[in-house]
C-alpha positions as CSV (number, residue, x, y, z in Angstrom):
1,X,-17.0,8.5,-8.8
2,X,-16.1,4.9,-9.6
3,X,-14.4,5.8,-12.9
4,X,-12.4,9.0,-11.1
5,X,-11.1,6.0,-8.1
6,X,-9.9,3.6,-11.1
7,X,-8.4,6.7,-12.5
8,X,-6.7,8.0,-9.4
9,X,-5.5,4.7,-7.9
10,X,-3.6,3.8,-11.2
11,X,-2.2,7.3,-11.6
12,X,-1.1,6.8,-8.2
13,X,0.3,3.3,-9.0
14,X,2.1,3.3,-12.5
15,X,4.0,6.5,-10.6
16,X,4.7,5.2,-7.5
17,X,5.7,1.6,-8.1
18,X,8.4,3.0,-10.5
19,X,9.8,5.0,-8.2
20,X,9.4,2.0,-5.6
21,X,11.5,-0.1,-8.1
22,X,14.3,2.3,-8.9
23,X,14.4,2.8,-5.0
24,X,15.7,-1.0,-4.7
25,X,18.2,-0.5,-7.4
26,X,19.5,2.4,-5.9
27,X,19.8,0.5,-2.1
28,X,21.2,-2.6,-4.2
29,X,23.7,-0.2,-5.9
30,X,24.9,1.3,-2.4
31,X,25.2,-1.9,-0.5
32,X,29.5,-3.4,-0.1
33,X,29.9,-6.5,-2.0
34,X,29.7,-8.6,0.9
35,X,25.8,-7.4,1.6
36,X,24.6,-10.6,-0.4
37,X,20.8,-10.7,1.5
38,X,20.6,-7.1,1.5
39,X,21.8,-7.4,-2.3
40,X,19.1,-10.6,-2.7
41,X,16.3,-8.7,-0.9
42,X,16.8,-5.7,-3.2
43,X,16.8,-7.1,-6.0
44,X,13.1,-9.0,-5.1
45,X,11.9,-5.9,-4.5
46,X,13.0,-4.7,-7.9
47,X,11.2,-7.7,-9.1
48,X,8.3,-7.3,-7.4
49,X,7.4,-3.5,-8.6
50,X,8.7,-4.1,-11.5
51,X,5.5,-6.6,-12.3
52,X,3.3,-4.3,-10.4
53,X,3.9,-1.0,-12.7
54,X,3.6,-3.7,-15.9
55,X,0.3,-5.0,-14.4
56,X,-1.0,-1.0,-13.9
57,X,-0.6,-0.6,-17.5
58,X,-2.9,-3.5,-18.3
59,X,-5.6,-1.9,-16.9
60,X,-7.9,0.6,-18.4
61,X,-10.4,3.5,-16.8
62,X,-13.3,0.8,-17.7
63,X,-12.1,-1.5,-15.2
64,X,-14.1,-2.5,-12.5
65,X,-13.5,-0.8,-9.7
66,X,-13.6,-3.6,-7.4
67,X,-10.6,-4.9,-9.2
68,X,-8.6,-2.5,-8.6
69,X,-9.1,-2.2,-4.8
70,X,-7.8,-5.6,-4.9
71,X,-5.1,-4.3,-7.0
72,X,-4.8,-1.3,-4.2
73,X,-4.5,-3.6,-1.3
74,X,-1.8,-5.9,-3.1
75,X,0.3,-2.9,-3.7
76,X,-0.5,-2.2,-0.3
77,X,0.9,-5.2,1.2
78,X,4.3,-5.0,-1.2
79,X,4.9,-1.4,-0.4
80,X,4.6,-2.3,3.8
81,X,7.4,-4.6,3.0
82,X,9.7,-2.6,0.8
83,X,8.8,0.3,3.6
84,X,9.9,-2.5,6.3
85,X,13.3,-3.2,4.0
86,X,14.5,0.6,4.1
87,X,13.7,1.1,7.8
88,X,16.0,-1.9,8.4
89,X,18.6,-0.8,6.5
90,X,18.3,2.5,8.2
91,X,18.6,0.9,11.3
92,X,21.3,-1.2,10.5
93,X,23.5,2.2,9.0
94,X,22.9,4.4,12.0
95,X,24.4,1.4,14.5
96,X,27.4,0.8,12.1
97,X,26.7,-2.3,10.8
98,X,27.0,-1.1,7.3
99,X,30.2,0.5,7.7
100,X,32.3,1.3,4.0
101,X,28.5,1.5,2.4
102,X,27.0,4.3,0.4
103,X,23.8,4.9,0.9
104,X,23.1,8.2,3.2
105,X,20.8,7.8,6.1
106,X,19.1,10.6,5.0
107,X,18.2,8.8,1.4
108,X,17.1,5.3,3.2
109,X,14.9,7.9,5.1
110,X,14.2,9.7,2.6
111,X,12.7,6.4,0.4
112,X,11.1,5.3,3.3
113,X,9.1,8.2,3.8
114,X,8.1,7.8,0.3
115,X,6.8,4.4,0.7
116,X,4.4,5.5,3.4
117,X,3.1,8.4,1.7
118,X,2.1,5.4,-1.0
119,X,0.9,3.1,0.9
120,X,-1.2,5.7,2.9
121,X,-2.6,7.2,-0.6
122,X,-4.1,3.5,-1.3
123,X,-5.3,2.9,2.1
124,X,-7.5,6.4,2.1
125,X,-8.2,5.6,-2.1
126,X,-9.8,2.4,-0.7
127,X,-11.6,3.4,2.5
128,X,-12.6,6.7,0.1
129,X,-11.8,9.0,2.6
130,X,-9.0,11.4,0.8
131,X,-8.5,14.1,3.2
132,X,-10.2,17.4,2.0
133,X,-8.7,19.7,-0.3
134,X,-7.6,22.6,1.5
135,X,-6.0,20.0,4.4
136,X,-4.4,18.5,1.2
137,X,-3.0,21.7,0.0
138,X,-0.8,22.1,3.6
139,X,-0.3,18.4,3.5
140,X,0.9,18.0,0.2
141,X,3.1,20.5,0.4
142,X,4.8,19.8,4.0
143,X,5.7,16.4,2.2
144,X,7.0,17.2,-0.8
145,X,8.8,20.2,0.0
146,X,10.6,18.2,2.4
147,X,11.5,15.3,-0.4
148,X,12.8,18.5,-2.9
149,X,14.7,19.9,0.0
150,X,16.7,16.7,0.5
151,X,17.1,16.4,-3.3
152,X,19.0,19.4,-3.2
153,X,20.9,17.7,-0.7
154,X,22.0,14.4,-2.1
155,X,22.5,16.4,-5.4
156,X,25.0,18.2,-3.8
157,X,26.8,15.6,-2.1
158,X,27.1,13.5,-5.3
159,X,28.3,16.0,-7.2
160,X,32.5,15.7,-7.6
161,X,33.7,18.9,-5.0
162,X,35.4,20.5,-8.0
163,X,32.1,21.1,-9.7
164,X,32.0,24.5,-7.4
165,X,29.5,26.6,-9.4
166,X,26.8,23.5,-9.3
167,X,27.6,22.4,-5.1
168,X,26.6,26.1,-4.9
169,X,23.5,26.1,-6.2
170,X,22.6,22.7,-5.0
171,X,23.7,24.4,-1.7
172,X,21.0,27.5,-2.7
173,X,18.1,25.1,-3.3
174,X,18.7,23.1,0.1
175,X,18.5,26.4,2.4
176,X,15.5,27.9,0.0
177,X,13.2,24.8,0.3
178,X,14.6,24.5,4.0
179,X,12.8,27.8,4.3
180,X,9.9,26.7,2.3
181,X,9.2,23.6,4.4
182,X,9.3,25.9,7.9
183,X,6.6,28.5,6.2
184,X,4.3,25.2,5.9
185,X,4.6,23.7,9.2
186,X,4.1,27.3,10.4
187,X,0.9,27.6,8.0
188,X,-0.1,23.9,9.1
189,X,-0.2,24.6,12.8
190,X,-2.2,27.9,12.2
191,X,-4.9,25.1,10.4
192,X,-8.0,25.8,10.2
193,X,-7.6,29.7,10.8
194,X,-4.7,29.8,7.6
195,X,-7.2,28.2,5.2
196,X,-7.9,30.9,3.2
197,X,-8.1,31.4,-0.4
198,X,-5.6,34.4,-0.2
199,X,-3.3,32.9,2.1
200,X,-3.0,29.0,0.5
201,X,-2.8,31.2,-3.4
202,X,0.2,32.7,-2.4
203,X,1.6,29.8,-0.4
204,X,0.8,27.8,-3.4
205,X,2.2,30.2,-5.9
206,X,5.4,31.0,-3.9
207,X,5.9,27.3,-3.7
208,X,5.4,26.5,-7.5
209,X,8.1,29.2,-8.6
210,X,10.8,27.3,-5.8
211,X,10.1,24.0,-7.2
212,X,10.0,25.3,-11.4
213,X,13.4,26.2,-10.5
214,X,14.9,23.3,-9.0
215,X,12.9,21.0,-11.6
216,X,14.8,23.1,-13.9
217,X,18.3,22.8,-12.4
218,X,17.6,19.0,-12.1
219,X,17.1,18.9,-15.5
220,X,19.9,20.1,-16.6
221,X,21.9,18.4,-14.1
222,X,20.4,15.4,-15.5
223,X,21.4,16.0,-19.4
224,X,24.9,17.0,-18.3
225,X,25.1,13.8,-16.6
226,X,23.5,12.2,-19.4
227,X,26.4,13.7,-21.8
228,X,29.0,13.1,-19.6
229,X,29.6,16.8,-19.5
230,X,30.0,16.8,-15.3
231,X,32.3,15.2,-12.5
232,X,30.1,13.6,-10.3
233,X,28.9,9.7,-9.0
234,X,25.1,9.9,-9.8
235,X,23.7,7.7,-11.5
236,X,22.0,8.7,-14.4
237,X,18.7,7.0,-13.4
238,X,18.5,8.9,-10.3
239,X,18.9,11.9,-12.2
240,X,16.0,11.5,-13.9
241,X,14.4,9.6,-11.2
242,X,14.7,13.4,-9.2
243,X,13.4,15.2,-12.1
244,X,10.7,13.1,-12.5
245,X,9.7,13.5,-8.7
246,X,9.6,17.1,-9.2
247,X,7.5,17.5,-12.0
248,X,5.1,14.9,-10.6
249,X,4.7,17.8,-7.3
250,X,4.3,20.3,-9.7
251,X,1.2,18.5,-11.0
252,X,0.0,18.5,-7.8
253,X,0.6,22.2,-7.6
254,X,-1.6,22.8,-10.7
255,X,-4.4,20.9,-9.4
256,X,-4.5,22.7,-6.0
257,X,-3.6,25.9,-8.1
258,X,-7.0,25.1,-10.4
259,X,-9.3,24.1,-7.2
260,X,-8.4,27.9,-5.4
261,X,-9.2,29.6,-8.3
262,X,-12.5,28.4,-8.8
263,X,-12.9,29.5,-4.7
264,X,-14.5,32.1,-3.0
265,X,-13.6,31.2,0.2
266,X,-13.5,27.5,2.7
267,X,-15.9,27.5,5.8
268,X,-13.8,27.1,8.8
């Protein structure tokens, strides 16, 4: 168990504090010249998880465990921060104090949603209480279905207008993982009756074709961009950075995916 909590907490890490870090450059790169803290406090953030990913690579699955709860409740503390950052920006966009500035509410919510869902995986990897897996499956997916429904979303408002055909599908994704995320907060608040084997299979399965597709469409979205081949003002890194998010849920699909097949049924 020691050796699968090492395991898990720096999987958890070397993903997340990348995607922490690219999150500050992404704030830094939508703030107006004049933003110098903002601008300043972004870029220590950038700093900060930069070191923290570089230090998760130092360590191996031997390492003692208790070492890396330290490690979890450092990350801990920087990811409350960066979480703190974004909800301040939020707050300072919605009451117009950013005004000419390009981040989208929705994105500095977005980020900061992500943060929590971090910080809360190393608090329960700690206190080793992860919440069983059949709650996970609902969970899991309530989240991220929500994150690759506003992907859609920003991809679609980043794109140039001209590029019609790709607006459209971006358009596509938005309403089908709108769907998506309904059908799990309907399945959630049926919890624990809907926690059966047949019932979370196909919720999984239906789920896993959705996102294939739109990790699919990111991907080439992301090459095009890559080979200047589109119109549009995203950055290459966030590109990737939304491909990358995707395959990382569909990881997550697998697992839940492997665990129900090896299930006869969950006592309620």
């Amino acid at each position: 168990m020691s050796d699968l909590f090492v395991a898990r907490s720096l999987e958890e890490i070397r993903f997340w504090s990348r995607i922490m870090k690219e999150h500050s450059l992404f704030l830094r790169l939508g703030f107006r010249c004049e933003d110098t803290q903002l601008i300043y406090e972004a870029n220590q953030f950038f700093a900060v998880f930069e070191q923290i990913e570089l230090r998760s690579h130092a360590y191996e699955a031997n390492t003692d465990p208790q070492t890396i709860s330290q490690f979890n409740e450092e990350v801990y503390t920087a990811v409350s921060y960066i979480w703190a950052f974004k909800r301040k920006v939020l707050g300072l966009i919605l009451s117009c104090q950013l005004p000419g500035a390009n981040n989208f509410p929705l994105l500095v919510d977005h980020i900061s949603r992500e943060a929590n869902y971090f910080r809360n995986r190393l608090a329960e990897l700690n206190a080793g209480r992860l919440e069983p897996l059949p709650d996970a499956i609902i969970d899991e997916n309530v989240f991220f279905l929500k994150i690759m429904a506003d992907h859609a979303k920003f991809i679609g408002h980043l794109l140039d207008p001209s590029e019609r055909k790709l607006v459209e599908q971006a358009r596509e994704f938005s309403h089908d993982f709108d769907q998506l995320v309904f059908q799990a907060i309907d399945l959630s608040s049926m919890r624990p009756q809907s926690q059966t084997v047949p019932l979370l299979s196909q919720f999984v399965d239906q789920n896993k074709v959705s996102v294939k597709s739109l990790r699919d469409f990111k991907k080439t979205a992301r090459d095009l961009i890559n080979d200047c081949r589109i119109k549009s003002i995203i950055h290459p890194l966030l590109a990737d950075h939304v491909f990358r998010e995707a395959e990382h849920f569909l990881v997550i699909l697998d697992m839940f995916e492997q665990f129900l097949r090896g299930q006869d049924g969950f006592e309620s």
